[in-house]
C-alpha positions, -999 to +999 in steps of 0.1 A: -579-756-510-592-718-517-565-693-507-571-659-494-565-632-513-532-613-514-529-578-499-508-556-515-496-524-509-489-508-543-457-484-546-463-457-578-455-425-592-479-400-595-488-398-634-463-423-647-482-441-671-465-476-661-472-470-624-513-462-639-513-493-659-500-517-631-527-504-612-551-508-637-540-542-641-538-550-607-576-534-595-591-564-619-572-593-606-596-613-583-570-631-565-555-595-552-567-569-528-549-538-529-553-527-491-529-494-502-511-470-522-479-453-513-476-427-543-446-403-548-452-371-563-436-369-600-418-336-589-408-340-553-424-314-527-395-304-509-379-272-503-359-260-530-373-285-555-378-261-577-342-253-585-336-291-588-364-293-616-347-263-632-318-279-630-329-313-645-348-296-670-318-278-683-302-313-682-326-324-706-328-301-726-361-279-732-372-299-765-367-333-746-388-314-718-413-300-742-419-332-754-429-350-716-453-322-712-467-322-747-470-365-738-487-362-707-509-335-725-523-362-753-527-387-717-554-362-704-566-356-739-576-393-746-593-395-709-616-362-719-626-382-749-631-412-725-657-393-704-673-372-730-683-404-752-700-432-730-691-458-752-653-454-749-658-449-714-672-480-706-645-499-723-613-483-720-582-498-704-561-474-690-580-455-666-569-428-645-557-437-611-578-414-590-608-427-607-598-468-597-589-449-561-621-440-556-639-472-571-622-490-550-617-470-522-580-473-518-567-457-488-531-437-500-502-424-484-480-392-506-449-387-497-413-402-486-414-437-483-393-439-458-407-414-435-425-425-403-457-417-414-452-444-443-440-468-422-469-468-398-490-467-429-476-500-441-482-515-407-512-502-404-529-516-434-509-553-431-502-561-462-484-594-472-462-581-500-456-546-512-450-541-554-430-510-567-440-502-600-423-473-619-412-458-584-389-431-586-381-434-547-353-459-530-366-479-502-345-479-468-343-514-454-364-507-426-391-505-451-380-532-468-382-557-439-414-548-426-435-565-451-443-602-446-434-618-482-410-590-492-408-559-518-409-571-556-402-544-583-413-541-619-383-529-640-384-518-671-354-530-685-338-564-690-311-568-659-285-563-650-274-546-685-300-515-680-302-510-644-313-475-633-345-456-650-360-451-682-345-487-702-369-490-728-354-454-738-316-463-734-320-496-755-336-476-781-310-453-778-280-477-778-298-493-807-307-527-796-327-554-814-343-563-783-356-544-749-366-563-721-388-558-684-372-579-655-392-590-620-369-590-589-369-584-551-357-551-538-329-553-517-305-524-500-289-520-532-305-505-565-319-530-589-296-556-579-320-578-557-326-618-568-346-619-603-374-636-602-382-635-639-377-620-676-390-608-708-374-595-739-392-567-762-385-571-800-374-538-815-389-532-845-380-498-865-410-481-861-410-486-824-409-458-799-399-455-760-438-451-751-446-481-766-421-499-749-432-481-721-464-498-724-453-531-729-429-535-701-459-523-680-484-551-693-459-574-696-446-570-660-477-569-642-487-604-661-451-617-647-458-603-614-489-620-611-477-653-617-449-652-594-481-639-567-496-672-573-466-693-569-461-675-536-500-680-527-492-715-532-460-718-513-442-726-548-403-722-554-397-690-576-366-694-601-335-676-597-311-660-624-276-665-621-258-627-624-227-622-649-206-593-635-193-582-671-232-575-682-238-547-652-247-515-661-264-484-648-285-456-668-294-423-655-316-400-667-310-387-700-293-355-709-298-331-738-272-347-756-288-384-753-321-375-762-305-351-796-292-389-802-323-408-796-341-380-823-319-392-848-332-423-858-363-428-836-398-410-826-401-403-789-440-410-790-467-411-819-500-394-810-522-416-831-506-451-814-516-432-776-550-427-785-555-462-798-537-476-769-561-450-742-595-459-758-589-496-765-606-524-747-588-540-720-595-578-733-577-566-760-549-553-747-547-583-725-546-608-755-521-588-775 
């Protein structure tokens, strides 16, 4: 029996690379249809934001700070050398969102998923599941509900011990031998919807929080697929049973965490982005 293709609105942040490498992932599945694209600005667009960045920023600290900007800075750099040399254009993986927007012709909403306008988006477009990844907004149960099939969520850290954001940095921080990238539903609470499945990362000691990063990404989108095509084909999905005394919940780091982190770990190494921006996407998927 041939089964239609899933629509799927996609949920992302707005140069996160795990949101861009979801949707990379995603826009090459034949089985999928991405019908749209709610995207949340990285730096929220309301008024007085700009005190709240200020204020995060200070939280950081301006090193920590320095270093996102002087990341994002080596992203843009590997997608000049993309489009000024053919070659790597034609067979690099991680390609900018805009450009797969446009290929595709992927309608998009910006803004607060929970406002009206995003709700009548969602209905307008119809799509059977909607899929968070790296989406730095919380979803109001009205949201929630209106899908068909539900909301499922890429996390990047192994539940329920690194709920909240950025786990591939705290479980380098806390020095861990393993990270992890958990699939779940979204429910009214934060991360604490049904697991659907799991994945740990092996820590090596050369390993840094963007190539975790990287790998929670691939590896999520690769679980998230095959839980799509066991609810294509009306499959049971496996459930986790939940121990109390594991919960915990990460913020966003402060100065003093990411001073820590420095000690014994490299944030990013520019050589290991290139490689990763330029290389071939059958490669990446086989690794």
């Amino acid at each position: 029996m041939k089964h239609k293709k899933q629509r799927i609105i996609l949920l992302c942040t707005k140069g996160n690379l795990g949101s861009t490498i979801v949707l990379n992932m995603l826009s090459i599945a034949p089985e999928l249809e991405i019908v749209g694209i709610i995207q949340s600005p990285a730096v929220p667009a309301h008024k007085g934001y700009k005190a709240v960045l200020k204020k995060h920023l200070k939280n950081m600290g301006w090193r920590f700070s320095w270093l996102v900007v002087w990341q994002r800075f080596i992203q843009l750099l590997g997608h000049a050398l993309a489009y000024i040399i053919p070659a790597l254009r034609r067979g690099t993986f991680y390609r900018r969102s805009a450009t797969i927007i446009k290929e595709h012709n992927i309608p998009v909403f910006t803004g607060d998923i929970n406002s009206t306008k995003a709700l009548n988006f969602i209905k307008q477009h119809q799509s059977d599941i909607l899929v968070s990844a790296y989406f730095n907004q919380i979803l109001k149960e009205n949201v929630i509900a209106l899908p068909q099939q539900g909301v499922l969520n890429i996390h990047p850290g192994y539940l329920p011990a690194y709920r909240g954001v950025m786990g591939y940095f705290w479980a380098l921080k806390n020095k861990e031998n393993c990270a992890g990238v958990s699939l779940h539903w979204i429910d009214a609470g934060i991360d604490t919807g049904a697991l659907i499945a799991q994945r740990k990362i092996t820590i090596k000691p050369n390993t840094t929080q963007h190539q975790l990063h990287i790998k929670s990404a691939i590896i999520g989108t690769i679980m998230l697929r095959s839980a799509l095509k066991k609810i294509r084909h009306q499959q049971p999905l496996p459930t986790f049973s939940i121990n109390a005394r594991d919960i915990s919940y990460y913020t966003l780091p402060k100065e003093q965490d990411f001073e820590h982190y420095m000690q014994h770990r490299r944030f990013f190494r520019i050589r290991d982005m290139i490689a990763f921006l330029l290389r071939p996407i059958s490669k990446k998927l086989s690794s």
